[in-house]
C-alpha positions in Angstrom: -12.2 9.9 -7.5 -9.1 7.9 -7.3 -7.9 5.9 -3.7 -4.2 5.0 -3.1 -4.2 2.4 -0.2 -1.5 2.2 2.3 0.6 -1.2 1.6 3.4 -3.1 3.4 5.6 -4.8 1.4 6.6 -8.4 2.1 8.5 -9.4 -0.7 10.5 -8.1 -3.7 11.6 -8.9 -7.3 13.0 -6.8 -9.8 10.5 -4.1 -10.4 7.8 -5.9 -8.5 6.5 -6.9 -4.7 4.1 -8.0 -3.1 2.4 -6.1 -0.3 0.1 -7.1 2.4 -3.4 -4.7 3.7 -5.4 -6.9 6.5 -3.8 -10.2 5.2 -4.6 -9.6 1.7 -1.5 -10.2 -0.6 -0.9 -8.8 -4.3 1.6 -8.5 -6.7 2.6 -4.8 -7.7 4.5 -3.1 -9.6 7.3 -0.9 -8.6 8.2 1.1 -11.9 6.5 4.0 -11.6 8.3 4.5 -7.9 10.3 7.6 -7.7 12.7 6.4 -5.1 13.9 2.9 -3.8 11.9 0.7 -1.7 12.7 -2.2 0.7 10.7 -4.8 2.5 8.8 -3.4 5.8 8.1 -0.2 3.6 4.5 1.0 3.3 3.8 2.0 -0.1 1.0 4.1 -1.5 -0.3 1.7 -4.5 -3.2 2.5 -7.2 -4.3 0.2 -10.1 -1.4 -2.2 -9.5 1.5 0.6 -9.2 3.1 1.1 -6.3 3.3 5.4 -6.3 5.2 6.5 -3.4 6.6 5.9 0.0 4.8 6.1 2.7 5.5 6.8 6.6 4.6 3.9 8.4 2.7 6.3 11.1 0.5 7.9 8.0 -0.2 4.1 7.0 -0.9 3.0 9.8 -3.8 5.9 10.8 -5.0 5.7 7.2 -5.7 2.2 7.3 -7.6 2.8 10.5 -9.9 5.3 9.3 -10.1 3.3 6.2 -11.0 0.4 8.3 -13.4 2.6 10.4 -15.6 3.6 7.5 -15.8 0.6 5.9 -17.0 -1.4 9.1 -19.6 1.7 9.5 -21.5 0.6 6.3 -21.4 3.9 5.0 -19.8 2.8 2.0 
């Protein structure tokens, strides 16, 4: 099973950014994006790659429940 987590992005370069979950910060890449992104976008990303766009309200309630079942311990 594969998990795309919701990301913000903070900064950009060329073909990279970095995005933000709960304060964590990485660098990803943006090439395999199929449309432009810009700062304050959330951004599905997988193994580095940044996939797709995301709507910041679908972000926002899958971070939550992403959040919600990891503080559970059912994990």
């Amino acid at each position: 099973m594969c998990l795309a987590v919701p990301s913000k992005i903070v900064t950009m370069g060329d073909m990279t950014a970095i995005v933000d979950v709960y304060g964590a910060r990485r660098e990803v890449s943006l090439l395999l994006m199929p449309e432009e992104a810009a700062i304050g976008d959330y951004v599905l990303v997988h193994a580095g790659f940044a996939i797709q766009k995301i709507d910041s309200d679908a972000a926002t309630e899958a971070l939550k429940f992403i959040k919600e079942i990891t503080d559970s311990g059912d994990i």
